[in-house]
DODOVO-771677 format. One record per residue (C-alpha): x, y, z; residue number from 1; residue in one letter. Coordinates in nm, 2 decimals, always signed. Example, Ala and Ser with C-alpha at 12.3 -4.5 7.8 and 13.67 -1.06 7.14 Angstrom:
DODOVO-771677
R     c1     c2     c3   n res
R  +1.23  -0.45  +0.78   1   A
R  +1.37  -0.11  +0.71   2   S
***
This chain:
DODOVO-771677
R     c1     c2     c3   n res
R  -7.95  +5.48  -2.30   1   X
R  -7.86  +5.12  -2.14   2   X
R  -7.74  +5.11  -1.77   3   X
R  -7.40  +5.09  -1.83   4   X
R  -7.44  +5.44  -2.07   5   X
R  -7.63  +5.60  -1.74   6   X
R  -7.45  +5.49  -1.46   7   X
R  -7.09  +5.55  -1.70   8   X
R  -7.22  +5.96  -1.77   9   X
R  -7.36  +5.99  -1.37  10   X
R  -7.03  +5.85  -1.27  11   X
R  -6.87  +6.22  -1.41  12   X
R  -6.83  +6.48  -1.17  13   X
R  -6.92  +6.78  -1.39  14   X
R  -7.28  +6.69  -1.59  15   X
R  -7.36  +6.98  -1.83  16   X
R  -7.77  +7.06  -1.83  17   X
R  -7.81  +6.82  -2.14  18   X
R  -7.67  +6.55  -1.95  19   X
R  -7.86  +6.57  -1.66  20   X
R  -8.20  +6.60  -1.89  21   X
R  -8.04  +6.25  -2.07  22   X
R  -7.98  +6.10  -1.72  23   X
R  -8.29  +6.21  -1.59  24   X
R  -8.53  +6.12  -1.90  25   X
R  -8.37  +5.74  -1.84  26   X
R  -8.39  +5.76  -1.47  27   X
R  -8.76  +5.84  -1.46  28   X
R  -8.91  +5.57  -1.60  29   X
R  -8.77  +5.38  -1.28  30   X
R  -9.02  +5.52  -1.08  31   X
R  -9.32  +5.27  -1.18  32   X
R  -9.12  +4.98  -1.12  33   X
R  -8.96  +4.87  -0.80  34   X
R  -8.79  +4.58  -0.93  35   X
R  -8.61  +4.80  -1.18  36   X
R  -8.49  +5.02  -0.91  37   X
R  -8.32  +4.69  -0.72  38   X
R  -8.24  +4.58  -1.03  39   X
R  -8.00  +4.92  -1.13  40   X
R  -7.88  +4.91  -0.76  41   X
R  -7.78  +4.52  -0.81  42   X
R  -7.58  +4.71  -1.16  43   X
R  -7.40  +4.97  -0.97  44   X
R  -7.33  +4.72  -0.67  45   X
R  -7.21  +4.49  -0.87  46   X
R  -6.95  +4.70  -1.09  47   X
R  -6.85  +4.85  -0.74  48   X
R  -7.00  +5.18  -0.85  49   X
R  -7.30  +5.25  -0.56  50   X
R  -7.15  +5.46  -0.30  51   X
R  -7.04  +5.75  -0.57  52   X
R  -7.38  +5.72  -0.76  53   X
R  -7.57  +5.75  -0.44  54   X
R  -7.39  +6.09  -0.39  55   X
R  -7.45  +6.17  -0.75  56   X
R  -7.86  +6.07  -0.71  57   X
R  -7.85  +6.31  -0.46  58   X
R  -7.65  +6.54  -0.57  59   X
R  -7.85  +6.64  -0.88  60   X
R  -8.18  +6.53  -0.71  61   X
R  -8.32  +6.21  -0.87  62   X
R  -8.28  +6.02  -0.57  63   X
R  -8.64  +6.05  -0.57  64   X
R  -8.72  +5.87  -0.81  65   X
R  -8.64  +5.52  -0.60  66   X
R  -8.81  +5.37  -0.33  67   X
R  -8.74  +5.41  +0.05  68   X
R  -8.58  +5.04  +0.03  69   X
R  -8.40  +5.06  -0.27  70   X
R  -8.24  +5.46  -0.13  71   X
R  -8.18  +5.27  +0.21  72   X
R  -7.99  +4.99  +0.01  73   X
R  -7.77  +5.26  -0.13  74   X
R  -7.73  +5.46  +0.15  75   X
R  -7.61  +5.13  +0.36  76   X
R  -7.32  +5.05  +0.08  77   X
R  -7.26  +5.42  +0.09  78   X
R  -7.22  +5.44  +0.49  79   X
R  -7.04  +5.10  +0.51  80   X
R  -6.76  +5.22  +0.28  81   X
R  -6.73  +5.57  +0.40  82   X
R  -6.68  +5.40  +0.76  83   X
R  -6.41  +5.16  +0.63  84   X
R  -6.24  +5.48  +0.42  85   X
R  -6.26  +5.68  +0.76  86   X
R  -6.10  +5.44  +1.01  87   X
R  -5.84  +5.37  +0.75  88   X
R  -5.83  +5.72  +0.77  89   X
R  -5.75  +5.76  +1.15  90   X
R  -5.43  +5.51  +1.14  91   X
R  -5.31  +5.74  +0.82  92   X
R  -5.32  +6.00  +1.02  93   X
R  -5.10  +5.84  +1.30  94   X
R  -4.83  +5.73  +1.04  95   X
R  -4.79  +6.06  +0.81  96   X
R  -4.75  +6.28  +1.14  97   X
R  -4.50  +6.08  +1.22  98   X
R  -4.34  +6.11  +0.89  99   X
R  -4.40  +6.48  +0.90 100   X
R  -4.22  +6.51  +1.25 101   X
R  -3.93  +6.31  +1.14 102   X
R  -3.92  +6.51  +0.84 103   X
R  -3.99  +6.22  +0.61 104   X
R  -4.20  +6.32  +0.22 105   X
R  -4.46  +6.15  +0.11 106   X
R  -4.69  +6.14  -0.15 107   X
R  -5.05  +5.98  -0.13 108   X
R  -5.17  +5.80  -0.42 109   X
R  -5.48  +5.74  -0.61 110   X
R  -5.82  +5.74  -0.46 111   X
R  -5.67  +5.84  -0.14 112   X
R  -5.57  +6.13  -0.24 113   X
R  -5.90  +6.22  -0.46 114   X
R  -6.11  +6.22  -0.15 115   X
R  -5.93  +6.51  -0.06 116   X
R  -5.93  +6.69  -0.41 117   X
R  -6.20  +6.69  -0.64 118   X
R  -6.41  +6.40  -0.55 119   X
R  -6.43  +6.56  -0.16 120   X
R  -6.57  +6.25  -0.03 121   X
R  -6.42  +6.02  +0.16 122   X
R  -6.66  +5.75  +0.08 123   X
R  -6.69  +5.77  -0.29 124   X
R  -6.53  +5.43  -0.32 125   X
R  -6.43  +5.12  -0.15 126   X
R  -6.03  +5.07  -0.10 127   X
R  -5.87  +4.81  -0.06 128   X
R  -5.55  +5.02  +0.15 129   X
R  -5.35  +5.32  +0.19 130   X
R  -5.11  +5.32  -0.07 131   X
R  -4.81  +5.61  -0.02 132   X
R  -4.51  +5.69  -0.21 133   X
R  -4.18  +5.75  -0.04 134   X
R  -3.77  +5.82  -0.13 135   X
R  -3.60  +5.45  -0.11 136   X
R  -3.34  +5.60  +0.12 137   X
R  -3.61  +5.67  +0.39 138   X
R  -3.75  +5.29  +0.40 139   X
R  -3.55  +5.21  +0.73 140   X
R  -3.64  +5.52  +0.89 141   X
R  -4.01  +5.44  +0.80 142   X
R  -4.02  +5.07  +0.85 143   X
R  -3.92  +5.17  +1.20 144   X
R  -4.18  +5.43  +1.28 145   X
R  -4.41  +5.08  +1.17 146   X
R  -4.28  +4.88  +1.41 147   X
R  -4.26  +5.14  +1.73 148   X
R  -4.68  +5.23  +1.59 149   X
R  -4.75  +4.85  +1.65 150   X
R  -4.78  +4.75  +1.29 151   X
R  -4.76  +4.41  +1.18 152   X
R  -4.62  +4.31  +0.84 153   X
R  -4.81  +4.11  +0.58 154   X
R  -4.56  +3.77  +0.57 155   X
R  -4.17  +3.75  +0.58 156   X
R  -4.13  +3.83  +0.21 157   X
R  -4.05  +3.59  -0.04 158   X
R  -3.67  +3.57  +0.07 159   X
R  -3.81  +3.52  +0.44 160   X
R  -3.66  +3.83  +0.57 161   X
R  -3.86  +4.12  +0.73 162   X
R  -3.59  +4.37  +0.74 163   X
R  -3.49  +4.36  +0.32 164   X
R  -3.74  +4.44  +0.04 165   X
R  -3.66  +4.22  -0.26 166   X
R  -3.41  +4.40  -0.52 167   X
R  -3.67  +4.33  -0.82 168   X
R  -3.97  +4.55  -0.65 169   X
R  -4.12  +4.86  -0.59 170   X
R  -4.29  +4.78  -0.25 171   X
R  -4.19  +4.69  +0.05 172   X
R  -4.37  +4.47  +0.23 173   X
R  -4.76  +4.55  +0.32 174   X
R  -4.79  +4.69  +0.68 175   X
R  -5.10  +4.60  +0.89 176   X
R  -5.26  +4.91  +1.17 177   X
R  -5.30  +4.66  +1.51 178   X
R  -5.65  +4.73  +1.49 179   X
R  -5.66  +4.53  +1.12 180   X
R  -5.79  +4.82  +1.00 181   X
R  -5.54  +4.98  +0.79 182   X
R  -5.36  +4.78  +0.52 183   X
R  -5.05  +5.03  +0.38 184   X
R  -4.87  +5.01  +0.09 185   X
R  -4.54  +5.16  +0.09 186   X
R  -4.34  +5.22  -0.25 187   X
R  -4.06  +5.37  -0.36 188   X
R  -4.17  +5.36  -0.77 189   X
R  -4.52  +5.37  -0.98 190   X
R  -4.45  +5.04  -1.16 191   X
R  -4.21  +4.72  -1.08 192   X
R  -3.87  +4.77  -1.25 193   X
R  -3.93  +4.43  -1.40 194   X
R  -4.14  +4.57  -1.67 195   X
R  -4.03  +4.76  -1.96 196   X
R  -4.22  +5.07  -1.79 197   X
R  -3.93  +5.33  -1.69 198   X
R  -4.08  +5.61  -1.46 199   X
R  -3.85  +5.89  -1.38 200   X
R  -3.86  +5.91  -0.99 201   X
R  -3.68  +6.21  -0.97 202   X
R  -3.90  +6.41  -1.18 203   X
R  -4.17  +6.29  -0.99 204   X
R  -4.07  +6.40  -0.68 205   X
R  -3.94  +6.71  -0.85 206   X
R  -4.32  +6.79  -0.99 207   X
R  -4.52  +6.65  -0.68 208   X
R  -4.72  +6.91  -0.56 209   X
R  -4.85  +7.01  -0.17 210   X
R  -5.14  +6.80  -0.04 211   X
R  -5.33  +6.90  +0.31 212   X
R  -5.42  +6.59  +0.45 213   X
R  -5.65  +6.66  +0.71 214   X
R  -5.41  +6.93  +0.84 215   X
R  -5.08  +6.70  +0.81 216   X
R  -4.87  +6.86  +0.52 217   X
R  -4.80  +6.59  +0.24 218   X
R  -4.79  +6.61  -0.12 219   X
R  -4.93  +6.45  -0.43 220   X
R  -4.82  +6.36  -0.78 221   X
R  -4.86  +6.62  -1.08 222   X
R  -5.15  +6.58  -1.31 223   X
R  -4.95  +6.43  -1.55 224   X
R  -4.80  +6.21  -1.36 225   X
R  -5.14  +6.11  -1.11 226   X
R  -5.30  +6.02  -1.52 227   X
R  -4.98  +5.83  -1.59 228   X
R  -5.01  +5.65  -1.27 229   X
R  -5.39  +5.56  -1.34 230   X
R  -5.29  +5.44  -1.68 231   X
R  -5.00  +5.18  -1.55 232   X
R  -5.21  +5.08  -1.23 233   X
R  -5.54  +5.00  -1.50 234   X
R  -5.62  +4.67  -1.51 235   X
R  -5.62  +4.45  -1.91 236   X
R  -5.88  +4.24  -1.75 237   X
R  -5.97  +4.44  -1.40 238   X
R  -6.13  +4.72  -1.61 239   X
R  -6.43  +4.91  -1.56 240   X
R  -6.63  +5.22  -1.52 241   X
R  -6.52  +5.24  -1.11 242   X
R  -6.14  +5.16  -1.23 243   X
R  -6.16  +5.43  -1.55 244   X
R  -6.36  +5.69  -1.36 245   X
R  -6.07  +5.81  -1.17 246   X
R  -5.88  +5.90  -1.50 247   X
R  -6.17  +6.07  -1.67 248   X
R  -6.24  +6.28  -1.43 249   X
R  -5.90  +6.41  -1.32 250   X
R  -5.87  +6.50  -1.68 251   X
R  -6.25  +6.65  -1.66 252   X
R  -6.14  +6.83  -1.30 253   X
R  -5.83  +6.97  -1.33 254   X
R  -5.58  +7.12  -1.63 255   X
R  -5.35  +6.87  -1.73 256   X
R  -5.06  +7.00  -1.99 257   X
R  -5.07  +6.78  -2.24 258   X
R  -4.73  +6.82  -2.42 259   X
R  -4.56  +6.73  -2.06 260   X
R  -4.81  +6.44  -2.03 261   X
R  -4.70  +6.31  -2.36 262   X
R  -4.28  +6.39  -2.31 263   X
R  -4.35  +6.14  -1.97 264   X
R  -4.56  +5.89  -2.20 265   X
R  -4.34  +5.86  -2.43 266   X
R  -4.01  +5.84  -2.18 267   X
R  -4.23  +5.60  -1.94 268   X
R  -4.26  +5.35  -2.26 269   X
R  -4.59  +5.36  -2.20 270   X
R  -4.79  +5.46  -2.59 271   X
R  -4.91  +5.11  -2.61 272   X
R  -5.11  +5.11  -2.24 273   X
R  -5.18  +5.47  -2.22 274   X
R  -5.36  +5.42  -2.56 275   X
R  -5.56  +5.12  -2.40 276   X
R  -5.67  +5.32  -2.09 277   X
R  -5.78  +5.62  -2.29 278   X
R  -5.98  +5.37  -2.51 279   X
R  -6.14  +5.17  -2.26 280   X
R  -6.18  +5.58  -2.09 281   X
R  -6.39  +5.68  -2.42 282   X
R  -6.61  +5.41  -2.39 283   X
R  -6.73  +5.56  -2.05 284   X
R  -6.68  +5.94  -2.11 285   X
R  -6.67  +6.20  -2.40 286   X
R  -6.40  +6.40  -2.23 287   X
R  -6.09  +6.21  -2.40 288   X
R  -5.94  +6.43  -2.62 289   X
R  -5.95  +6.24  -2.98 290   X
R  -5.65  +6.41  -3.05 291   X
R  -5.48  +6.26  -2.76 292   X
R  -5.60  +5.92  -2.90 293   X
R  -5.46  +6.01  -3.25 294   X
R  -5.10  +6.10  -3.11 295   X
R  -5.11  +5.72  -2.94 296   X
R  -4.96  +5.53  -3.24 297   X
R  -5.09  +5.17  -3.25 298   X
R  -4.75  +5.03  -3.31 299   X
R  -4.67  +4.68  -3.32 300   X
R  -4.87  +4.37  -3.24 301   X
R  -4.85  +4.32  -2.87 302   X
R  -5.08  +4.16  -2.56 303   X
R  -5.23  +4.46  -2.48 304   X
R  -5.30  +4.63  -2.86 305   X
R  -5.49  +4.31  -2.94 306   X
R  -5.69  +4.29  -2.61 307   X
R  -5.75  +4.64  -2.70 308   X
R  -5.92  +4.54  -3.04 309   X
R  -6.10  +4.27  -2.89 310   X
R  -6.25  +4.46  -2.59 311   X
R  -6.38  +4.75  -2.86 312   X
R  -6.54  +4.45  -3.06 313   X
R  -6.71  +4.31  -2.76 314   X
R  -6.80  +4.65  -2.67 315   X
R  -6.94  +4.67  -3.03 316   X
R  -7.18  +4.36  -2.93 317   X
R  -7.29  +4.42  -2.62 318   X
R  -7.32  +4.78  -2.50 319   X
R  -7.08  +4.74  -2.20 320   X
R  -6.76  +4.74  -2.11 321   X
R  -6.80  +4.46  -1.80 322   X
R  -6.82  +4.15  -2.03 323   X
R  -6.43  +4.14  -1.97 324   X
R  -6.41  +4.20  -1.61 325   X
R  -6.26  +4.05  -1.37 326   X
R  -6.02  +4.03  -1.11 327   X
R  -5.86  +3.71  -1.17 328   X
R  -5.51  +3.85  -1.08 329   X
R  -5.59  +3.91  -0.76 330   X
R  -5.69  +3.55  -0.69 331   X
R  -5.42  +3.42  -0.76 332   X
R  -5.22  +3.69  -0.58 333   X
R  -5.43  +3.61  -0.26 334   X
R  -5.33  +3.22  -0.28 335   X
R  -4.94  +3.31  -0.33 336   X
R  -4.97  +3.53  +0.01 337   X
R  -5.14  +3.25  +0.18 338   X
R  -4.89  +3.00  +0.03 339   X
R  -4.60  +3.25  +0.21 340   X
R  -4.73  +3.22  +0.53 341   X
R  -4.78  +2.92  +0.57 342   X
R  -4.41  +2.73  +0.60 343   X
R  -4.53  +2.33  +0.67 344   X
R  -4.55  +2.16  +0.34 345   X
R  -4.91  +2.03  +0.43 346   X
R  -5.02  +2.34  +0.40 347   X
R  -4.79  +2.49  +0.13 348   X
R  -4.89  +2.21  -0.12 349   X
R  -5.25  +2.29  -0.04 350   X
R  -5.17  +2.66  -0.18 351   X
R  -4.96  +2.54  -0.44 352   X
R  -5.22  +2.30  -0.61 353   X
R  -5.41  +2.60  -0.58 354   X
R  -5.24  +2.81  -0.79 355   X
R  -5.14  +2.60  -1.05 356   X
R  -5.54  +2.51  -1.10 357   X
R  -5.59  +2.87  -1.16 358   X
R  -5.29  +2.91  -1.37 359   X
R  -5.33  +2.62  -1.58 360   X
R  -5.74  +2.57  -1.53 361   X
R  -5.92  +2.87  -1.52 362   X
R  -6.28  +2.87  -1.48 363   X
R  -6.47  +2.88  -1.82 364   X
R  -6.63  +3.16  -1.72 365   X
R  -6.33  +3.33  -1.65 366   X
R  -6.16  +3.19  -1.97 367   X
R  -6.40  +3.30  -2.16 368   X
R  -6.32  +3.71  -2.01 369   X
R  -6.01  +3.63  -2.12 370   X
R  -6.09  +3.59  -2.46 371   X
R  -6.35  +3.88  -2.46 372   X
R  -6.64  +3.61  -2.52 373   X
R  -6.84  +3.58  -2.21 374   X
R  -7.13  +3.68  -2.40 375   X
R  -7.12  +3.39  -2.68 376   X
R  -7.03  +3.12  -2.47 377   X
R  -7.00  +2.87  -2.81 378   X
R  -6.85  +2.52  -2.80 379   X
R  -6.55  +2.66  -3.05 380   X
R  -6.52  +2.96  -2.77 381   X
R  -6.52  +2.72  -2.51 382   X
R  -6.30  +2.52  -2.63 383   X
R  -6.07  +2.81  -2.76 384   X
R  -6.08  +2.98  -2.42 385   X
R  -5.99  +2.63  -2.26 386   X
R  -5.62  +2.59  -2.49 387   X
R  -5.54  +3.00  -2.41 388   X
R  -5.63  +3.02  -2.03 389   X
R  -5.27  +2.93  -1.90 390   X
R  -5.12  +3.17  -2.13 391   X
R  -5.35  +3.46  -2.04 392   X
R  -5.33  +3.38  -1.66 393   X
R  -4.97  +3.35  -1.72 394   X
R  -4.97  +3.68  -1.92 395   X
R  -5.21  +3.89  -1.68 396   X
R  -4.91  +3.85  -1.42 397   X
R  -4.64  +3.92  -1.66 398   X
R  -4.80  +4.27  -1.75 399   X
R  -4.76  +4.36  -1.38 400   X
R  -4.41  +4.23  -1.26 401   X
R  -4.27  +4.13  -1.65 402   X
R  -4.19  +3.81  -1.84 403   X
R  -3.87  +3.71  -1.70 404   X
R  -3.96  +3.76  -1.30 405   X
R  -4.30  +3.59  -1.35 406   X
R  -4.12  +3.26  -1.48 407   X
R  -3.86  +3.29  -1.17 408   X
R  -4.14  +3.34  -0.94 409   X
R  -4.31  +3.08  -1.05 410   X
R  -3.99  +2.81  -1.07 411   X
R  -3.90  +2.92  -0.70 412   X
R  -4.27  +2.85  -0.62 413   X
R  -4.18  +2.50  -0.77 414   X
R  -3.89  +2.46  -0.57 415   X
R  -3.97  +2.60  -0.22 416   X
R  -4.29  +2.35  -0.25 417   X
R  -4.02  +2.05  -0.25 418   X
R  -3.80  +2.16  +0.00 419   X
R  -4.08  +2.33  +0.23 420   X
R  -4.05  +1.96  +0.39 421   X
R  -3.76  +2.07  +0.58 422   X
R  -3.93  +2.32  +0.78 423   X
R  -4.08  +2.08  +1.00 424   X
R  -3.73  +2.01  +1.12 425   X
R  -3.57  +2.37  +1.10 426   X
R  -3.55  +2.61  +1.44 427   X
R  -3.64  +2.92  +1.20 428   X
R  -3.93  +3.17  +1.28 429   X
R  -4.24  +3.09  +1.11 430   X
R  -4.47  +3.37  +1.04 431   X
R  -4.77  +3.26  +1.24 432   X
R  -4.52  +3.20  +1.53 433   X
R  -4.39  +3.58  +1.48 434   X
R  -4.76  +3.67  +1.49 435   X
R  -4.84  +3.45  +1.81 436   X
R  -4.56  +3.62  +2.01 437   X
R  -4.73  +3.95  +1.95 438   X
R  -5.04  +3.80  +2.05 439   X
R  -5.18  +3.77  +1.71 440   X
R  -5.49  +3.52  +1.58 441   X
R  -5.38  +3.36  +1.24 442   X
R  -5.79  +3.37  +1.09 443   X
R  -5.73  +3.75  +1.17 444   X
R  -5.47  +3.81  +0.93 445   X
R  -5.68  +3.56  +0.66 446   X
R  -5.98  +3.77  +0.71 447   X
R  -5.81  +4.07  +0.61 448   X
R  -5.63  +3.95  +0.30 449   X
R  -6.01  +3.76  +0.21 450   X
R  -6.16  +4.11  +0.22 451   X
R  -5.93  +4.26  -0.03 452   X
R  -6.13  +4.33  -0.35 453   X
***
């Protein structure tokens, strides 16, 4: 059994005896070598998996097997994240009572909501923020209750207005606790309405079911629709054993009916991605249900079916899923809020140039993820990854927000770049100035956005 095999089956919540003998028959041999023990820390650090495998080691007792360093390296990651998790905790708190006295629903998502039901940990994993779902007809009522707590919003938006959330999204704009320690993400939908996902909102308010958080009375989504959320929020590229854990074992913890499950595939549009998420699932667990796979029909040729083919061939070749990885979205989604807040076109160019060198020249190291051939880095591969990297960076944000808003973002990125010249002559509000009335350090709100992962 390699590491990504072990740490993928200790990653389950429920291990049967056979299991743990398998896990513990690979873990043993640990014991005579201490740089084998940092080296399977360095693994699960690495794929963002060591605070919920330190509580698994302990759990079924082979934390012994490691040395007192290598047990205090875990526990460290373990503490640091549960710490983070808990103070983001606190300022949730603050917010959902004051939903709950204004009589205001809300649903926590996603790993926010698992600490409470069956992983009942708070620390099992680092988050980035506290993403909730509300009705779109409460957004004023709640963006007030923001602004009486304190909070700060991230940027003015892309039309430069705090008080309206762009028509073509699902989020409003990202809320900052005035401690910095809180980042929350408030939607009104599971997926943009830019893509050709279409998620019934009433249906999943009319399923949610009761949540206690920590004695505040909220609600989360129905199984079926928390696994349809996992599968739309999974990653092509950001896709591993932390981001496919949570969907194996919600289906391993808790009954899930499958013939609703399917009626809200199939009406979500969503055959084509469910079947990649349940593939790149069965890779890490034995709990997908072949016949779920077999009632995902391949259908035509699209982005994510052949990513799909290629990710099971690399798979094939190298004995783990993480030869794909990374979070290359996410960079440039970082640069395009740092380009928003800054106004001057000194700055804005900076940001702009930027971007288009990750949109047009990725990293061959990255290129070569995008292609699934990190592991045969060839001159043909090299070269082949260098042609396709603007396509797939292009492509990785058109799976999230769709074809059509990606190029509009992108030509109004073009264009507020050439005009951004005029803001050294215009009287309007620039974000950092909204932030220094408030008494607000600029490098604060960087920080923050740097530490998103």
């Amino acid at each position: 059994m390699n590491t990504f095999k072990l740490t993928a089956l200790l990653s389950h919540i429920q291990l049967t005896p056979q299991e743990l003998e398998m896990c513990k028959a690979a873990l043993k041999p640990l014991q005579s070598s201490i740089d084998d023990q940092h080296a399977f820390y360095e693994y699960c650090l690495q794929w963002k998996l060591a605070p919920w495998l330190y509580l698994q080691l302990q759990k079924h007792g082979f934390i012994s097997f490691f040395d007192k360093k290598v047990i205090a390296r875990f526990e460290n990651t373990y503490q640091e994240v549960k710490l983070e998790n808990e103070n983001r905790n606190v300022i949730a708190k603050q917010f959902l009572q004051a939903f709950h006295d204004h009589n205001i629903d809300v649903i926590i998502l996603k790993g926010n909501a698992f600490t409470q039901t069956f992983y009942g940990d708070v620390g099992y994993k680092k988050m980035n923020d506290f993403d909730i779902l509300i009705k779109f007809e409460d957004w004023p009522k709640i963006e007030q209750i923001y602004y009486d707590l304190g909070y700060i919003p991230l940027g003015f938006g892309w039309s430069g207005e705090k008080q309206k959330p762009a028509k073509y999204s699902h989020t409003s704009l990202p809320f900052i606790s005035t401690d910095f320690k809180c980042i929350i993400g408030t939607q009104w939908g599971l997926k943009s309405p830019t893509t050709h996902f279409t998620v019934d909102t009433k249906e999943i308010w009319d399923t949610a079911v009761p949540l206690d958080f920590y004695g505040i009375p909220c609600k989360q989504l129905s199984p079926e629709y928390n696994l349809i959320h996992l599968i739309l929020h999974l990653g092509v590229f950001k896709c591993g054993t932390r981001d496919c854990m949570d969907l194996y074992n919600l289906i391993q913890s808790t009954p899930i009916d499958t013939e609703k499950l399917f009626a809200i595939i199939e009406k979500s549009k969503a055959i084509q991605k469910s079947r990649y998420a349940l593939e790149m699932c069965r890779l890490c667990s034995d709990y997908i249900p072949e016949e779920w796979i077999q009632r995902l029909p391949e259908g035509k040729p699209s982005f994510i079916n052949t990513r799909l083919r290629k990710r099971l061939v690399m798979f094939e070749e190298v004995g783990d899923m993480h030869g794909s990885y990374n979070d290359y979205f996410q960079d440039i989604e970082k640069n395009v809020i740092y380009y928003n807040l800054f106004p001057q076109f000194h700055k804005r160019i900076y940001f702009f140039a930027k971007i288009l060198r990750l949109l047009y020249f990725p990293e061959i190291k990255f290129a070569l993820k995008f292609i699934d051939k990190s592991h045969q880095p060839t001159l043909l591969n090299k070269l082949k990854a260098r042609l396709l990297g603007p396509w797939f960076s292009f492509s990785m944000i058109a799976q999230e927000i769709g074809w059509k808003v990606t190029i509009l973002l992108f030509v109004k990125l073009c264009i507020d770049t050439l005009i951004s010249p005029l803001n050294y002559f215009t009287s309007k509000e620039s974000y950092f100035q909204y932030l220094k009335k408030k008494g607000i350090e600029a490098h604060q709100i960087k920080k923050l956005v740097q530490n998103v992962q």
